[in-house]
DSSP file (Angstrom, degrees, kcal/mol; ACC not computed):
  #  RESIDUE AA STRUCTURE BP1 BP2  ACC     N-H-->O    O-->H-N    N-H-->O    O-->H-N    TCO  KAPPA ALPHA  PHI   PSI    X-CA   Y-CA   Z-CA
    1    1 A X              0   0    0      0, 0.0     2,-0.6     0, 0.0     0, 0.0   0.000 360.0 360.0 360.0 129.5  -31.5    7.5    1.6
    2    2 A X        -     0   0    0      1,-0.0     3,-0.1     3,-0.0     2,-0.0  -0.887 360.0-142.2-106.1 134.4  -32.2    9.6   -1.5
    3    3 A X        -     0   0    0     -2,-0.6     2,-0.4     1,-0.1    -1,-0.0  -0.162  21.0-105.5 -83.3 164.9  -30.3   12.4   -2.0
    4    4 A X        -     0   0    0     -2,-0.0     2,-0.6     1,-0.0    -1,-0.1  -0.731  33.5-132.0 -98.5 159.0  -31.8   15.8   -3.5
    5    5 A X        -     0   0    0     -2,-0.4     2,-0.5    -3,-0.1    -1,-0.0  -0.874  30.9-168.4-122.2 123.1  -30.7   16.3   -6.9
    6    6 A X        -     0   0    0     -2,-0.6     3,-0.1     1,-0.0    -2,-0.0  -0.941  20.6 -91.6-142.7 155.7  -29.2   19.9   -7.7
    7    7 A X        -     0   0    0     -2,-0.5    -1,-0.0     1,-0.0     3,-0.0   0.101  40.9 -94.5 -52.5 154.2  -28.3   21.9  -10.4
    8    8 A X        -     0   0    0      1,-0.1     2,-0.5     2,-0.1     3,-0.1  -0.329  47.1-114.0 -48.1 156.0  -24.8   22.4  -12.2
    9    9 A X        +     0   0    0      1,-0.1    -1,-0.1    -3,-0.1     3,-0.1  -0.890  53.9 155.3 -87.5 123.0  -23.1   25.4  -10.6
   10   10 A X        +     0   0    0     -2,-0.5     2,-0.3     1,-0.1    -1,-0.1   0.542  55.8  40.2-123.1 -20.6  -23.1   27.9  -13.5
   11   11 A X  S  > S-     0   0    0      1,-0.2     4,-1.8    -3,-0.1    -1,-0.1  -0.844  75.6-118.9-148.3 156.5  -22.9   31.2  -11.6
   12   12 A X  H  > S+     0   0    0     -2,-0.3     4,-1.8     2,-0.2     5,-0.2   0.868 113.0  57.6 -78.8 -42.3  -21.1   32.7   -8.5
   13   13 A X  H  > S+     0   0    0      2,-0.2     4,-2.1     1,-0.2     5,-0.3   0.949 103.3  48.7 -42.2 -40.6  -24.3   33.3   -7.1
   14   14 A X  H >> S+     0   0    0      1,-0.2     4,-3.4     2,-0.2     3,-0.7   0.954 107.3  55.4 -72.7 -40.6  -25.2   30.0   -7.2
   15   15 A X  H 3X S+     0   0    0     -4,-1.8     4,-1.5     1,-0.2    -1,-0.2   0.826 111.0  46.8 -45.5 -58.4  -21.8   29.0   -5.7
   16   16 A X  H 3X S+     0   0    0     -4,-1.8     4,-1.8     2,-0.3    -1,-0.2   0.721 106.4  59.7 -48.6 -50.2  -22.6   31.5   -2.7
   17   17 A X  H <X S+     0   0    0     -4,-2.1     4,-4.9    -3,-0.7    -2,-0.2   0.927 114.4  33.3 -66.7 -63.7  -25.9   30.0   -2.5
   18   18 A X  H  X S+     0   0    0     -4,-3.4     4,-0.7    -5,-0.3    -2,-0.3   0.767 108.2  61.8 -89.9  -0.5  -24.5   26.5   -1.8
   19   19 A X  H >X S+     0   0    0     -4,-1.5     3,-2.5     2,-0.2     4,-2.5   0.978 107.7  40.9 -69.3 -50.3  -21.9   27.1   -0.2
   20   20 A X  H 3X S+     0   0    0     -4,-1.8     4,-1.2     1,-0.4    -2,-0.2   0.870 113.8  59.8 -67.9 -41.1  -23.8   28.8    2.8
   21   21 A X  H 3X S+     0   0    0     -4,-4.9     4,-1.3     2,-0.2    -1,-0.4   0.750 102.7  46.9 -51.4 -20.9  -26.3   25.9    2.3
   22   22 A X  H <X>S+     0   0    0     -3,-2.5     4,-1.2    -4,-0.7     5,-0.6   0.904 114.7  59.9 -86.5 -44.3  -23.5   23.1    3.0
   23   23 A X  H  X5S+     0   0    0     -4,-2.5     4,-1.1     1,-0.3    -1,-0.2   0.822 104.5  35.8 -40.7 -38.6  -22.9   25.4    5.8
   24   24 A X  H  <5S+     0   0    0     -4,-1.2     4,-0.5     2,-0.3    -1,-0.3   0.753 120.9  56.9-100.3 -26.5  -26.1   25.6    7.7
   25   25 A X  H >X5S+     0   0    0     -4,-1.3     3,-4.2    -3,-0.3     4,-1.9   0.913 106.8  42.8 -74.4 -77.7  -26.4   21.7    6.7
   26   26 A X  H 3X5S+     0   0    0     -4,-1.2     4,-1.9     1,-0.3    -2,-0.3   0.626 114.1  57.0 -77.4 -31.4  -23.2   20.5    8.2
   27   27 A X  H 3X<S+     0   0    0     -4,-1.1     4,-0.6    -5,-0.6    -1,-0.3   0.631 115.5  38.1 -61.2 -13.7  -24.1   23.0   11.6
   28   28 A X  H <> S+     0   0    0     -3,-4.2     4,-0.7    -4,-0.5    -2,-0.3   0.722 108.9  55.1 -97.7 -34.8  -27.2   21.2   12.0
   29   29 A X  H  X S+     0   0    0     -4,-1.9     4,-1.8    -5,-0.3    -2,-0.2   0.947 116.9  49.7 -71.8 -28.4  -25.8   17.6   11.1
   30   30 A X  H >X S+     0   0    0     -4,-1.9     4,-1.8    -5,-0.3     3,-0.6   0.972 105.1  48.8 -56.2 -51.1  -23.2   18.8   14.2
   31   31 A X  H >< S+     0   0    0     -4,-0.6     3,-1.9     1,-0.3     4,-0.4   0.869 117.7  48.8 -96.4-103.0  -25.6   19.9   16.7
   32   32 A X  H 3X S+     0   0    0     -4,-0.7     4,-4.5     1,-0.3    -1,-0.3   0.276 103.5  52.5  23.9 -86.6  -27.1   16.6   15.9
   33   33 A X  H <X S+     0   0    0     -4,-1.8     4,-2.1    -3,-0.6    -1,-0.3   0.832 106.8  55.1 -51.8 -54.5  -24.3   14.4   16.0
   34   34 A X  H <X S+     0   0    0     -3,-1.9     4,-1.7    -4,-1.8    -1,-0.2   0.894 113.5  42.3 -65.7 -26.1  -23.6   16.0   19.7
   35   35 A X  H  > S+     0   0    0     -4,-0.4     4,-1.1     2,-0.2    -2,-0.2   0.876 113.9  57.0 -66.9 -35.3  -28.0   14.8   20.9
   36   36 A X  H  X S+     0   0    0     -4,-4.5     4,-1.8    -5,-0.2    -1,-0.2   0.983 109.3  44.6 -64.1 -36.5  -27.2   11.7   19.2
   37   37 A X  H  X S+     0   0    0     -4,-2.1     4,-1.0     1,-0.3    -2,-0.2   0.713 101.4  55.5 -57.9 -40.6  -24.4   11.4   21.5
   38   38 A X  H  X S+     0   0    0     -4,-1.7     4,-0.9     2,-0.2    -1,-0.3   0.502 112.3  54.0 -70.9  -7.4  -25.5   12.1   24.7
   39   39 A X  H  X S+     0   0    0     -4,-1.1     4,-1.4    -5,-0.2    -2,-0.2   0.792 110.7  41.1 -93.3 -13.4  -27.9    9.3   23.9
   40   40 A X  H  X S+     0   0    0     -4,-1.8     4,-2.8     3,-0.2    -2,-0.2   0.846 107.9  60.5 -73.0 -38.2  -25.7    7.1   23.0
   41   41 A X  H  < S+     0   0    0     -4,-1.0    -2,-0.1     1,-0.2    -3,-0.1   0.846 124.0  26.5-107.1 -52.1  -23.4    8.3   26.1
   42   42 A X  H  < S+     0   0    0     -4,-0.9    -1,-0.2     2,-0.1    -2,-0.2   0.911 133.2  30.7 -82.6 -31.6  -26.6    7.1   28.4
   43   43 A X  H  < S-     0   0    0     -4,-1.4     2,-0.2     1,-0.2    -3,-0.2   0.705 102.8-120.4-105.8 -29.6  -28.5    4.3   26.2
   44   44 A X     <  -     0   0    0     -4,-2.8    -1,-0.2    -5,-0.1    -3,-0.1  -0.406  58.5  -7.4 104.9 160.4  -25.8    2.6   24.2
   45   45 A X        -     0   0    0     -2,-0.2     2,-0.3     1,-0.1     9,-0.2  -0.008  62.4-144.8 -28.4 132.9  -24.9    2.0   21.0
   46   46 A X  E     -A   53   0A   0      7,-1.4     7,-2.1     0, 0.0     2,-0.4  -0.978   7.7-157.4-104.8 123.3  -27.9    3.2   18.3
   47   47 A X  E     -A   52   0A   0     -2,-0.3     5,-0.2     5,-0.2     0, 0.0  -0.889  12.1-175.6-109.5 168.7  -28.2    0.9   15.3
   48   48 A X        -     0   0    0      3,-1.0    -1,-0.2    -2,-0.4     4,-0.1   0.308  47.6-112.4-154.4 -25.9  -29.8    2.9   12.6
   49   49 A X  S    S+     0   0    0      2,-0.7     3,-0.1     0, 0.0    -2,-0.1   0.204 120.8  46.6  97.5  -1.2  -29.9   -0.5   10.1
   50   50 A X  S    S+     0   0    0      1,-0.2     2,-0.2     0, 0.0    -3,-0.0   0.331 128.0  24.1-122.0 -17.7  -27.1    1.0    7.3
   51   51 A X        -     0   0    0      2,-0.0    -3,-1.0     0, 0.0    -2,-0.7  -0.864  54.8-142.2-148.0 157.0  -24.8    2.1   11.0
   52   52 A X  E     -A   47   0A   0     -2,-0.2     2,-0.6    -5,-0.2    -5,-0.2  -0.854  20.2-153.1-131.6 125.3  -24.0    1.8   14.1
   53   53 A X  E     +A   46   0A   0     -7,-2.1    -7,-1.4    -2,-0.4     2,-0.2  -0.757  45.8 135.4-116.1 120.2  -23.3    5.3   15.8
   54   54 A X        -     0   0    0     -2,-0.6     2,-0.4    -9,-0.2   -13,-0.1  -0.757  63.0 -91.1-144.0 161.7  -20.8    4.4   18.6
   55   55 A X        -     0   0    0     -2,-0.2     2,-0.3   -15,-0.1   -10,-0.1  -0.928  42.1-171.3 -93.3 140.5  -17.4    5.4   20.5
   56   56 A X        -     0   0    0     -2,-0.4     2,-0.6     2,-0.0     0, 0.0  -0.915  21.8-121.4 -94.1 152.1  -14.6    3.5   18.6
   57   57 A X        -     0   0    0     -2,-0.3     2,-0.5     2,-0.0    -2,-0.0  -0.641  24.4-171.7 -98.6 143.4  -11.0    3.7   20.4
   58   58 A X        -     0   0    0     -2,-0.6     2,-0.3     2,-0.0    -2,-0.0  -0.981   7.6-165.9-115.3 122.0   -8.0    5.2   18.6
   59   59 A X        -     0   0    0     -2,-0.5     2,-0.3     2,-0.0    -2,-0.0  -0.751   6.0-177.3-106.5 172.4   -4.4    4.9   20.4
   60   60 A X        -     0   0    0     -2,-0.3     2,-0.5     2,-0.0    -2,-0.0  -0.834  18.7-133.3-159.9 153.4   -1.2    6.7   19.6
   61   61 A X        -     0   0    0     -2,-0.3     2,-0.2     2,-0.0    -2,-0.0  -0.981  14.2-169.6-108.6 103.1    1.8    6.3   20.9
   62   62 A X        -     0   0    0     -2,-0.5     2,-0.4     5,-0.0    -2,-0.0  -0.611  11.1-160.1 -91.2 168.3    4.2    9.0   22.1
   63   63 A X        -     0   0    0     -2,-0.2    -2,-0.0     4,-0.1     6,-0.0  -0.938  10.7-141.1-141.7 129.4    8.3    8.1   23.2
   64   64 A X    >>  -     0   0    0     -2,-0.4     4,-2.4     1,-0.0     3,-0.6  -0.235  51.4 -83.5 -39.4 153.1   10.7   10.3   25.4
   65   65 A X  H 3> S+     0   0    0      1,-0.2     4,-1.5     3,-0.1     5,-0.1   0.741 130.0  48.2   4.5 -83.5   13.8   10.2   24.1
   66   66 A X  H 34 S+     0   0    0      2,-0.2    -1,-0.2     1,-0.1    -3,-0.0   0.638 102.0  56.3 -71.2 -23.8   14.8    7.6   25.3
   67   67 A X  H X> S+     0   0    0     -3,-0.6     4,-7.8     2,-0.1     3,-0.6   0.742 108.0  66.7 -67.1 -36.5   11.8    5.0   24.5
   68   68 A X  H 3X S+     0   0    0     -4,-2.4     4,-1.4     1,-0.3    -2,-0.2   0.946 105.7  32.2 -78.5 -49.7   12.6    6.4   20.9
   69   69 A X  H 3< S+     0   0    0     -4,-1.5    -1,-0.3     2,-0.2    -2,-0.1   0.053 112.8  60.3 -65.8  20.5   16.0    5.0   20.6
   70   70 A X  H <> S+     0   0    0     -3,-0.6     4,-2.4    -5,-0.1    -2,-0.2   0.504 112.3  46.0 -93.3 -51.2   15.2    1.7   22.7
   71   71 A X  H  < S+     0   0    0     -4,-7.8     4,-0.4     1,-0.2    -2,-0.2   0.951 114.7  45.9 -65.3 -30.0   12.5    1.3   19.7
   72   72 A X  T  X S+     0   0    0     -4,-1.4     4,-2.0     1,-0.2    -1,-0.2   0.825 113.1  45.4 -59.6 -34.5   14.9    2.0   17.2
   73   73 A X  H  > S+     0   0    0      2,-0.2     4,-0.7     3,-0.1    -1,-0.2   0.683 113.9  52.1 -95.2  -1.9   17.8   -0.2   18.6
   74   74 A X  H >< S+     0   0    0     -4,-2.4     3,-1.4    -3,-0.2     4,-0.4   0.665 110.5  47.9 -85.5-109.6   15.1   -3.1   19.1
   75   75 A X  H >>>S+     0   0    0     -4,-0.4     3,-3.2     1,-0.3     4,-1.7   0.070 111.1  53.8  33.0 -91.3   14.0   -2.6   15.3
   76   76 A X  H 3<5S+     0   0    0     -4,-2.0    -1,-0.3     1,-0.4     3,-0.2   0.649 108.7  39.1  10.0 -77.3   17.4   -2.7   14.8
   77   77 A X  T <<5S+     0   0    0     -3,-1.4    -1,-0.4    -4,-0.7    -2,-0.2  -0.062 117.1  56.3 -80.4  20.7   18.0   -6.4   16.8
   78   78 A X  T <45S-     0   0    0     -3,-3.2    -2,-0.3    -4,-0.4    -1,-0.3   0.444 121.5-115.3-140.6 -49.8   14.1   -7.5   14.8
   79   79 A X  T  <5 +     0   0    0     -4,-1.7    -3,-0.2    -5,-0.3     2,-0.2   0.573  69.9 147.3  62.6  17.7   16.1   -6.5   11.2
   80   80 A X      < -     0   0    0     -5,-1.5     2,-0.7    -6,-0.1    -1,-0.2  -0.427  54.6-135.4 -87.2 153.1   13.7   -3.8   10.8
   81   81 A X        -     0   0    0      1,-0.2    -6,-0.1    -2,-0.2    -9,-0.0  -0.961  25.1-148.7-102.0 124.6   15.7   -0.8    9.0
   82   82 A X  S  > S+     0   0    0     -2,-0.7     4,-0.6     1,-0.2    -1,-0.2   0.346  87.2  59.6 -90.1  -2.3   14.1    2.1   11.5
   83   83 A X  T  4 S+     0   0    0      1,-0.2    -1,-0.2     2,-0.1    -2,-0.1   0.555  94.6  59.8 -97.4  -4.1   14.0    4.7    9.0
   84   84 A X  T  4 S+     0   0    0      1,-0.1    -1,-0.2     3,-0.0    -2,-0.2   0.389 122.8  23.5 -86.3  18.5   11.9    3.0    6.8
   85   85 A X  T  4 S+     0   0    0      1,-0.3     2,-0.5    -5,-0.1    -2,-0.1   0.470 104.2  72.5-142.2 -19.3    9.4    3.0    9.4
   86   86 A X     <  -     0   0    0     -4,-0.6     2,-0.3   -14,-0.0    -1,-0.3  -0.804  68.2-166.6 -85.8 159.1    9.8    5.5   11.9
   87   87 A X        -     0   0    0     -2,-0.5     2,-0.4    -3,-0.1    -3,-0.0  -0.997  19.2-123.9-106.0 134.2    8.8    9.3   10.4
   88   88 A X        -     0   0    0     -2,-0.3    -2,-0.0     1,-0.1     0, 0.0  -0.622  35.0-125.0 -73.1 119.8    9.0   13.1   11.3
   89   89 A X     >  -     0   0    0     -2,-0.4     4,-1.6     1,-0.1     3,-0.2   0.127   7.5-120.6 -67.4-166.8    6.2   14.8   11.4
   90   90 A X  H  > S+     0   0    0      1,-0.2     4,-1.0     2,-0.2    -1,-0.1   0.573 118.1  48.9 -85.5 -18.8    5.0   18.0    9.6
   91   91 A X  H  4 S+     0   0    0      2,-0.2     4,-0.5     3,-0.1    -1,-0.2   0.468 115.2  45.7-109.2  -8.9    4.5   19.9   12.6
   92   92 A X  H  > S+     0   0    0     -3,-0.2     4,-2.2     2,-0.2    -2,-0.2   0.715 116.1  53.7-105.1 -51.5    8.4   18.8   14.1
   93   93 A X  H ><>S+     0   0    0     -4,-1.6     3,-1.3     2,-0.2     5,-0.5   0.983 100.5  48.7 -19.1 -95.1    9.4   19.6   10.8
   94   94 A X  G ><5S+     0   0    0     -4,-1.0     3,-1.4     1,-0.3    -1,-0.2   0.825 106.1  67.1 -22.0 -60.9    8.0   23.0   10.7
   95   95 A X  G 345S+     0   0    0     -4,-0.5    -1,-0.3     1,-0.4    -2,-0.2   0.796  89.7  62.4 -44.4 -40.3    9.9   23.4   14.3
   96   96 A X  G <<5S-     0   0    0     -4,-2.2    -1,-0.4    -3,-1.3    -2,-0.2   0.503  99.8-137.6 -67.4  12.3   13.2   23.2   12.8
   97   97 A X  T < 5 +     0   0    0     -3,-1.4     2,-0.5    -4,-0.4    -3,-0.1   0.871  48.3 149.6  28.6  37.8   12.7   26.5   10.6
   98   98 A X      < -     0   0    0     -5,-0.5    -1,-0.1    -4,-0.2    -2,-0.1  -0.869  49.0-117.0-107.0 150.4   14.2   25.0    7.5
   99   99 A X     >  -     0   0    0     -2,-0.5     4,-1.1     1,-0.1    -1,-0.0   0.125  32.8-108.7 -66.1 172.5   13.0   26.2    3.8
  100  100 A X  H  > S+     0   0    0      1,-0.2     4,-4.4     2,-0.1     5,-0.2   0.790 116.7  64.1 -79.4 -30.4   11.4   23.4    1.7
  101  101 A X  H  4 S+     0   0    0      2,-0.2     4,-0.3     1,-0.2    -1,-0.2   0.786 102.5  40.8 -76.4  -6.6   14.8   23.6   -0.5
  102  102 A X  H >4 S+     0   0    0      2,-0.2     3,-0.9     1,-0.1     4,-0.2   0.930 117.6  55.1 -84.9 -35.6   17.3   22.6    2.1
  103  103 A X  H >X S+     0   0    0     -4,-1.1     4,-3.2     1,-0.3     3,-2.1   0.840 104.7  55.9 -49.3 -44.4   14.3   19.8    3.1
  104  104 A X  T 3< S+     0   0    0     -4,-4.4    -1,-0.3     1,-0.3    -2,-0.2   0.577  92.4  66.2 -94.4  10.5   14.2   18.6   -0.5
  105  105 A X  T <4 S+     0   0    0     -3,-0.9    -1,-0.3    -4,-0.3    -2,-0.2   0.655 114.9  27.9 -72.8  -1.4   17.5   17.9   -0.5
  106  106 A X  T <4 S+     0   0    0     -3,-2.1     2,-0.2    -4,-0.2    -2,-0.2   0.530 127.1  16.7-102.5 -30.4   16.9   15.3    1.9
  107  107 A X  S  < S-     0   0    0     -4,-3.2     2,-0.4     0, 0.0    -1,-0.0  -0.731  72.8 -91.9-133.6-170.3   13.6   14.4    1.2
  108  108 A X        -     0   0    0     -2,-0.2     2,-0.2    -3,-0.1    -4,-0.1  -0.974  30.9-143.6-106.1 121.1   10.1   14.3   -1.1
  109  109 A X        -     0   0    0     -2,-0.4     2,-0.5    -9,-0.1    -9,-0.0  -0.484  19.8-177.1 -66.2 122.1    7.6   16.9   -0.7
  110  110 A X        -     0   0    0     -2,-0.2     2,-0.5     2,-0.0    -1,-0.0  -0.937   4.3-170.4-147.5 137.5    4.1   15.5   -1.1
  111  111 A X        -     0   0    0     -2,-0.5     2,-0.4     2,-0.0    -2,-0.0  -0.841   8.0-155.5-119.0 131.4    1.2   18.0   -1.0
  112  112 A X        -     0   0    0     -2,-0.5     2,-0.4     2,-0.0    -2,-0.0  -0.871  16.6-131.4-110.2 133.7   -2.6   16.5   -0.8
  113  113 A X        -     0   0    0     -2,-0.4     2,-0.6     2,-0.0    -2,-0.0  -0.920  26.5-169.9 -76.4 117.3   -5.6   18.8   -2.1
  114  114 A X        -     0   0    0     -2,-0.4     2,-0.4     2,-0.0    -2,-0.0  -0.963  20.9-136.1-140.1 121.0   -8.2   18.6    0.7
  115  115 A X        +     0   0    0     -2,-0.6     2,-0.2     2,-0.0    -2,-0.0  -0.546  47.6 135.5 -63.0 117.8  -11.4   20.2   -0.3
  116  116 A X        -     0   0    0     -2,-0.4     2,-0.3     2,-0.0    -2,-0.0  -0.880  52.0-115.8-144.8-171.6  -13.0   22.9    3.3
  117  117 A X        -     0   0    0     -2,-0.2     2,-0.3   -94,-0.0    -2,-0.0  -0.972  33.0-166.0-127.1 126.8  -14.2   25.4    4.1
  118  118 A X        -     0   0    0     -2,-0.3     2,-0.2     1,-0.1    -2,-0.0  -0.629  27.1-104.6-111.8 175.5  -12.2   27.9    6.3
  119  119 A X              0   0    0     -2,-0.3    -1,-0.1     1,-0.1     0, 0.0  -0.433 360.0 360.0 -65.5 138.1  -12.8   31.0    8.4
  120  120 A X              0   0    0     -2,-0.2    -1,-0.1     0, 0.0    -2,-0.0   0.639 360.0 360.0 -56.6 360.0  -11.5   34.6    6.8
């Protein structure tokens, strides 16, 4: 696949310009993605020769209570240290209402840059 070759971005126009272009590509490459899918969904797996556009499965796990300290106290009886493995998320976090300074006294704050695009 060859890609189109485009100019530096020099100007806020131009910025405007592509941004609304990544826009209208990435709304078609969806609306895509979903016909490729209902052909997949009837026909199978498409190999494309660089891909193969397919369902892969993801699992997760959730624990009551009570599954969560049965894993801990088996960890535990393994010689696995269960806070080095188990974590709180960001969104259980958040639920507690505590500032980021009472948090960093307990923990390390680590903040990712993730290039989107949002709504206004």
């Amino acid at each position: 696949m060859v890609l189109a070759k485009i100019e530096e971005v020099k100007s806020m126009d131009y910025a405007i310009k592509l941004g609304k272009e990544i826009e209208r590509v990435e709304a078609t490459a969806k609306a895509m993605k979903v016909e490729l899918k209902a052909f997949v969904d009837v026909n199978g797996p498409v190999d494309t020769g660089d891909v193969i556009w397919d369902y892969s499965i993801s699992a997760s796990w959730s624990f009551n209570e009570e599954g969560l300290k049965e894993l801990a106290q088996n960890m535990v009886l393994e010689g696995v240290n269960p806070w080095k493995v188990l974590n709180i998320t960001a969104s259980n976090l958040k639920k507690l209402g505590w500032d980021d300074a009472i948090v960093a006294k307990m923990g390390e704050k680590k903040e990712t840059r993730r290039f989107s695009s949002r709504k206004k």
